[in-house]
C-alpha positions in Angstrom: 158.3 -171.5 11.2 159.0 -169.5 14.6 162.4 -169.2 16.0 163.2 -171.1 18.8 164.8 -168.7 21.0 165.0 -167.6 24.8 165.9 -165.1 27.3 166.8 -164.6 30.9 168.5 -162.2 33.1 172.4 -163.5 33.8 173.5 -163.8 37.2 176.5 -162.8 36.7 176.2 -160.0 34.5 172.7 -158.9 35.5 171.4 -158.1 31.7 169.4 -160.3 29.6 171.3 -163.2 28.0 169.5 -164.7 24.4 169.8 -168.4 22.9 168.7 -171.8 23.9 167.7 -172.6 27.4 168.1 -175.3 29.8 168.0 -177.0 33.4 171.1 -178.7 35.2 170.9 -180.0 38.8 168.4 -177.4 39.5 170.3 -174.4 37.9 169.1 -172.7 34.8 171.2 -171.9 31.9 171.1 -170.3 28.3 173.6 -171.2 25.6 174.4 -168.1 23.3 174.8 -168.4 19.9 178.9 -168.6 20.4 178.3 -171.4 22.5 178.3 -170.0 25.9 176.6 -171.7 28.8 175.7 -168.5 31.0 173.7 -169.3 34.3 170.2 -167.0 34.6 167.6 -166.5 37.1 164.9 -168.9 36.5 162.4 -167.1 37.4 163.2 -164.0 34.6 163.5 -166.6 31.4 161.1 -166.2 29.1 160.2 -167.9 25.2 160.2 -165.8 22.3 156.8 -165.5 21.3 157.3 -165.1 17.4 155.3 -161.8 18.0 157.4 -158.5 17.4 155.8 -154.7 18.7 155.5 -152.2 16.6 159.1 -150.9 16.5 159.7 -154.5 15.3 161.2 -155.6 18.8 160.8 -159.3 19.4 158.3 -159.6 22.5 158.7 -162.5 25.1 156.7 -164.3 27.3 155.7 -162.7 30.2 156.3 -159.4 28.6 154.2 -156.2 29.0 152.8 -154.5 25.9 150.6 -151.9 25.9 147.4 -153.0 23.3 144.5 -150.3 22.6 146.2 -148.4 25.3 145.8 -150.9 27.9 149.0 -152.3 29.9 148.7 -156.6 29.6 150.8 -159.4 29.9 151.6 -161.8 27.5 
């Protein structure tokens, strides 16, 4: 089974921020795994894709990894 897992860029602290995601009154959040609700910019959170890279990062939707030596989006 894959994790269920997301990430997004905080406002507040301007670095990625990785748990669960959701939507209130048009604002975009992600809880942490110590329960933090922590506000991101919608527009950077992406889905863990149950994929990892070949330094066994995990990769994201909307990441770019290079495949054959070719730069593509995922």
């Amino acid at each position: 089974m894959r994790d269920i897992e997301f990430r997004g860029i905080s406002i507040a602290y301007d670095s990625f921020i990785y748990g669960y995601y959701y939507e209130n009154n048009d604002k975009s959040f992600i809880v942490t795994k110590k329960g933090n609700h922590i506000q991101v910019h919608k527009n950077s959170v992406g889905q863990y894709t149950g994929r990892k890279d070949t330094n066994n990062v995990k990769i994201y939707e909307n990441d770019i990894v290079k495949f054959n030596k070719q730069a593509t989006s995922i």
